[in-house]
C-alpha positions in Angstrom: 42.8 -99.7 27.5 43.4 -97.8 24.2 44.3 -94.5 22.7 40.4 -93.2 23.2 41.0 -94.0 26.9 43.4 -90.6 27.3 41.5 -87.9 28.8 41.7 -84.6 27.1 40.8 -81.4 28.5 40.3 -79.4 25.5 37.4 -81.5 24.9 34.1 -80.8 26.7 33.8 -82.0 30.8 32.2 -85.3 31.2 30.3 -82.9 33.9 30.0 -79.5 34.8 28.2 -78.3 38.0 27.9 -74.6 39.0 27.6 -74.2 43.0 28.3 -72.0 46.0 30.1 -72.8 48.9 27.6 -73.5 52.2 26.1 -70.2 53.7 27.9 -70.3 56.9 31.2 -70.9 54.7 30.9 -67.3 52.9 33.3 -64.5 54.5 32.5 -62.4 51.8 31.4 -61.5 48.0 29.5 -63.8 46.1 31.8 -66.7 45.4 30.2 -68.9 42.8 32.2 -71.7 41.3 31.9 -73.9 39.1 33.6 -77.3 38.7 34.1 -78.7 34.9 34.8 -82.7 36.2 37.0 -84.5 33.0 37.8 -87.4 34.6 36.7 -89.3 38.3 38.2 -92.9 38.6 36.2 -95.8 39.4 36.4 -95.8 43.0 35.4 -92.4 43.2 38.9 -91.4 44.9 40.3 -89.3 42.0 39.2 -86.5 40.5 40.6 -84.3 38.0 39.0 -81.1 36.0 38.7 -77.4 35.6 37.5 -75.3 38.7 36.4 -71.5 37.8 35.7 -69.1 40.7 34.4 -65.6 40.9 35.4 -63.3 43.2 34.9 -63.6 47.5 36.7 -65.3 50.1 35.4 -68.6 51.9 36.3 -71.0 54.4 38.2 -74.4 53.3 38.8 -77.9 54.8 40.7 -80.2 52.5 39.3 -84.0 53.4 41.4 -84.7 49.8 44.7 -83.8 48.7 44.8 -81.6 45.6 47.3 -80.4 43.1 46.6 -77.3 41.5 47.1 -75.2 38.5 46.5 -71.9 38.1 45.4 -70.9 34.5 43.8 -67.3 35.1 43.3 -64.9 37.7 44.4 -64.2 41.8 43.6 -65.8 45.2 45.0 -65.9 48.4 45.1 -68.9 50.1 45.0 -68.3 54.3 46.0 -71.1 56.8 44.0 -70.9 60.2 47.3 -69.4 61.7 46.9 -66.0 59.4 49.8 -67.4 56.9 49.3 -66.7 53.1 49.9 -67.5 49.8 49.1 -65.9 47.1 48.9 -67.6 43.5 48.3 -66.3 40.4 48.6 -67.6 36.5 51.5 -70.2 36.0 51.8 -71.4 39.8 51.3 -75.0 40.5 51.2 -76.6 43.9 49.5 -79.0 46.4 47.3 -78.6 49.1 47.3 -81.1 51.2 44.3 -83.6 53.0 44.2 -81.5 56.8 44.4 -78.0 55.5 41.8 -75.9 56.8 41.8 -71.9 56.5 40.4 -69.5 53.8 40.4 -69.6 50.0 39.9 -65.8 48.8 39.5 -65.3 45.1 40.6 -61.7 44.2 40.7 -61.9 40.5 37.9 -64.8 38.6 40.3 -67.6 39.1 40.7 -71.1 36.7 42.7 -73.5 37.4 43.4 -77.4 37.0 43.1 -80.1 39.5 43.8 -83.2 40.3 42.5 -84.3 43.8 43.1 -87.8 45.5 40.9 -88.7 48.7 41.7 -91.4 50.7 39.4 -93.3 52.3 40.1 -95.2 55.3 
């Protein structure tokens, strides 16, 4: 490994793939996303990029354990037993493999990730 092997997110994604969540997901608006992938190791099990959203709520099941940064905007994040949390610009934390609720974007949202999956 050398210097050049440091990945740098100022510099363009490796990948970038706009998408919507499935149909049946969708609770409301149009929530397109797009994911800007910088680095994916070579098993596949870690991931780490730039996610932007636009505004609408969908449901979420984490299968991967994800921290997160948020760089712009609002969402709410709603566990399936009506809890909340709501993040905004500057908040960093970790969602969990098992989490399964809503993800609501009130404000086009940015933020880092880094998610692990672990396959069994």
């Amino acid at each position: 490994m050398s210097i050049v092997n440091i990945v740098d997110f100022a510099a363009p994604a490796k990948e970038s793939v706009g998408y919507m969540p499935k149909a049946e997901a969708v609770l409301s608006g149009n929530p397109v996303q797009t994911v800007h992938t910088h680095f994916t190791s070579p098993c596949g099990q870690l991931a780490a990029g730039v996610w932007e959203g636009a505004c609408g709520q969908w449901s979420v099941n984490f299968t991967e354990s994800e921290y997160c940064e948020i760089l712009d905007g609002v969402s709410v994040i709603r566990g399936t037993d009506g809890t909340a949390k709501t993040v905004r610009a500057g908040d960093r934390f970790l969602i969990p493999a098992g989490f399964k609720g809503t993800w609501e974007v009130v404000e086009p949202c940015k933020k880092i990730f880094v998610s692990v999956e672990f396959k069994g």
